[in-house]
C-alpha positions, -999 to +999 in steps of 0.1 A: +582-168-801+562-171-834+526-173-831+518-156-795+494-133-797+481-113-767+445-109-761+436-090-731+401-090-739+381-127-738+351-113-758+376-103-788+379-137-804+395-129-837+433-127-822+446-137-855+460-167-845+449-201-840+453-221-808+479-248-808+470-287-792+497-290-767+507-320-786+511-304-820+540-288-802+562-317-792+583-336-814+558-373-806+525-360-801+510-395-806+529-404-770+516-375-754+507-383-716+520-419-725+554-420-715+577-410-687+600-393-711+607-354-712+595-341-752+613-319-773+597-291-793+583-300-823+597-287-857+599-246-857+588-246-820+613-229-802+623-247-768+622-218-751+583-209-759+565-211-731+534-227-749+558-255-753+567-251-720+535-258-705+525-290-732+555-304-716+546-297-679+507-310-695+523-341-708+541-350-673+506-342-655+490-366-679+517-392-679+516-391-641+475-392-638+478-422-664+505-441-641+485-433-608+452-443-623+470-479-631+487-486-604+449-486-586+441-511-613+413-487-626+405-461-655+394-424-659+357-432-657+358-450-623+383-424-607+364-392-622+332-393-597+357-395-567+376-360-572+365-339-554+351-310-574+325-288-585+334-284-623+307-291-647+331-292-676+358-323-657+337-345-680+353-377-696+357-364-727+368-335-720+399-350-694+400-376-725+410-348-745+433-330-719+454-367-714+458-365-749+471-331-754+443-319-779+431-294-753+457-272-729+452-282-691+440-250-673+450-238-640+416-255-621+427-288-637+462-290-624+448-285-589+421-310-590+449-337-603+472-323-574+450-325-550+442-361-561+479-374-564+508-368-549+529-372-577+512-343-598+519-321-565+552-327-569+559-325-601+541-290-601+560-283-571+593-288-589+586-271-621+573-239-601+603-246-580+591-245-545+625-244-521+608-257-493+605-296-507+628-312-525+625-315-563+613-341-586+642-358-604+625-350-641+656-362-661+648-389-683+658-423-672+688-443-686+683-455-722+657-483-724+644-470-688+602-459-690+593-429-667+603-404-646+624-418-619+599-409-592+565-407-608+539-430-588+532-430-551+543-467-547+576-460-568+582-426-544+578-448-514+601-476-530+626-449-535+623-435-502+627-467-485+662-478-503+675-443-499+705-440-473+707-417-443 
């Protein structure tokens, strides 16, 4: 991993190295959080980095918030007031920023979107690999296919409806 520096103290701000937009760490970072498609690392980011790692997971949280948030026929600034939470900083502009990968999603954030939608439960659910549900199928759909193949509430309930016993 090039780049990663640790920094056990947060009043020591001069680590030495900058800190990377999620996007700047995917190979499309102008269809970050919009598209249902797995990214690769960018150019010199190695796959196995877990910054890259965790834009990926960011941009299928994003994606997934940006599907949900359509399929109620609304937008960030309506659905914002309703979650429940007590953060000062969940502004707009700030979960503008997050959507778009120019700031990494933090701990607090994932479980305010999870609590909101069930499709950001599970896809943290598979990606920290809980045993006890089944996973998400994350595997990018057949060529010309947009979107995780289970990614919205109505699509997981379509899916659950066809599937045989």
């Amino acid at each position: 991993m090039t780049g990663l520096a640790f920094n056990p103290r947060r009043d020591d701000t001069d680590a030495g190295v900058p800190a990377a937009r999620p996007r700047d760490l995917v190979d499309r970072p102008d269809m970050f959080g919009r598209w249902g498609k797995p990214m690769r690392a960018a150019d010199g980011i190695d796959p196995t980095d877990a910054r890259f790692i965790a834009a990926n997971l960011q941009h299928w949280v994003a994606n997934a918030v940006r599907e949900e948030v359509l399929m109620q026929r609304s937008n960030l600034a309506t659905i914002l007031p309703t979650l429940q939470t007590t953060s000062p900083e969940l502004t707009l502009e700030r979960v503008s920023r997050l959507q778009h990968g120019d700031e990494p999603m933090r701990l607090d954030d994932l479980l305010i979107w999870a609590r909101r939608f069930d499709s950001v439960r599970d896809i943290l659910t598979s990606a920290f690999g809980d045993a006890s549900r089944p996973a998400v199928n994350t595997t990018p759909p057949a060529e010309g296919g947009m979107g995780p193949i289970v990614s919205t509430g109505l699509a997981r309930r379509r899916a659950e409806a066809t599937q045989p016993d």
